[in-house]
C-alpha positions as CSV (number, residue, x, y, z in Angstrom):
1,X,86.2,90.6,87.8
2,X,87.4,91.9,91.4
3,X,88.0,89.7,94.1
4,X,86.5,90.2,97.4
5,X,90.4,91.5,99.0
6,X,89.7,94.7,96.8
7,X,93.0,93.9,94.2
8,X,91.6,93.2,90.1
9,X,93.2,89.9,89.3
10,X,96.5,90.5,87.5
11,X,96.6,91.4,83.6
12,X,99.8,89.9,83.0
13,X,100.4,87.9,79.6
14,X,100.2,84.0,80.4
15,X,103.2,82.2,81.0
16,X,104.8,84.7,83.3
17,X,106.6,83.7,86.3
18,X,105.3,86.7,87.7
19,X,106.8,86.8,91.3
20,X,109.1,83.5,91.5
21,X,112.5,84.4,90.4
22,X,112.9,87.6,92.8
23,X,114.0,85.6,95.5
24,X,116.2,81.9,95.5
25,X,114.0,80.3,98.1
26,X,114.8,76.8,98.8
27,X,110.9,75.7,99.3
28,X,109.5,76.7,96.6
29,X,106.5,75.5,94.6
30,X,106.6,75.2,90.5
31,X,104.2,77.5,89.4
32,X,102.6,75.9,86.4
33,X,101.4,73.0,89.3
34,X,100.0,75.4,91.4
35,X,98.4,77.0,88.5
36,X,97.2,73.5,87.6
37,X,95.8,72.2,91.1
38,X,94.0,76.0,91.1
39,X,92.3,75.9,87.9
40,X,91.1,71.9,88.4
41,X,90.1,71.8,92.1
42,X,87.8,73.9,93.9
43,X,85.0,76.8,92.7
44,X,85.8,79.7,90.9
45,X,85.5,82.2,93.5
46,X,87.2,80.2,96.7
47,X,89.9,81.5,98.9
48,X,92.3,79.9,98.7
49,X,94.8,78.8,102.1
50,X,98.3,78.2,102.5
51,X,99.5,77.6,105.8
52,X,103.3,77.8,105.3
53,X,103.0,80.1,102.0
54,X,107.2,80.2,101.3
55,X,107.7,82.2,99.1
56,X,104.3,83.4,98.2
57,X,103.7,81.2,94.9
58,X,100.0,79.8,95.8
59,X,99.3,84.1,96.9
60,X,100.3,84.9,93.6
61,X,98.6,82.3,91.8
62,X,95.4,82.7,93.4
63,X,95.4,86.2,92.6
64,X,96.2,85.9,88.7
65,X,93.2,83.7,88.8
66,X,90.9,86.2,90.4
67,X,91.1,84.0,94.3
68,X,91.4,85.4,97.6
69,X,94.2,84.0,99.5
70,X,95.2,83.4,103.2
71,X,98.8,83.4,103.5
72,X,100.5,82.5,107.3
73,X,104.0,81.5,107.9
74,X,106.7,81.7,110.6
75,X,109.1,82.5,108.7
76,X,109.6,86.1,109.0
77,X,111.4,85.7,105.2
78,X,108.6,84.1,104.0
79,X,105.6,86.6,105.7
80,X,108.2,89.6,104.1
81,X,108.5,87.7,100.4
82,X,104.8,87.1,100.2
83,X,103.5,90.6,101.0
């Protein structure tokens, strides 16, 4: 299944932290909640928006379930962690 950005969701094995430990961020969201909140609320095939994306953890999450995200900070850290 590809999502509409063009990227394949990623084929990781589950339980992964996949992007969370490359930087100490002070912000950051646990990613088995944001996992959780994904997988429970919304449609399959939503984008998903995070208007102060931190690190990047809700990005990363939506992709590994196959979402589109829209990730904005102003935070020039953040905007460089999450691409």
């Amino acid at each position: 299944m590809s999502s509409n950005s063009g990227y394949e969701p990623l084929d990781l094995p589950h339980g992964k932290e996949y992007t969370h430990r490359a930087h100490r961020f002070p912000g950051k969201f646990h990613p088995p909640l944001i996992k959780y909140i994904l997988e429970n609320y919304g449609e399959n095939h939503d984008t998903v928006a995070d208007p102060m994306c931190g690190s990047g953890t809700v990005g990363v999450e939506a992709t590994v379930q196959g979402k589109d995200s829209i990730c904005v900070d102003l935070d020039p850290l953040s905007c460089l962690m999450t691409r």
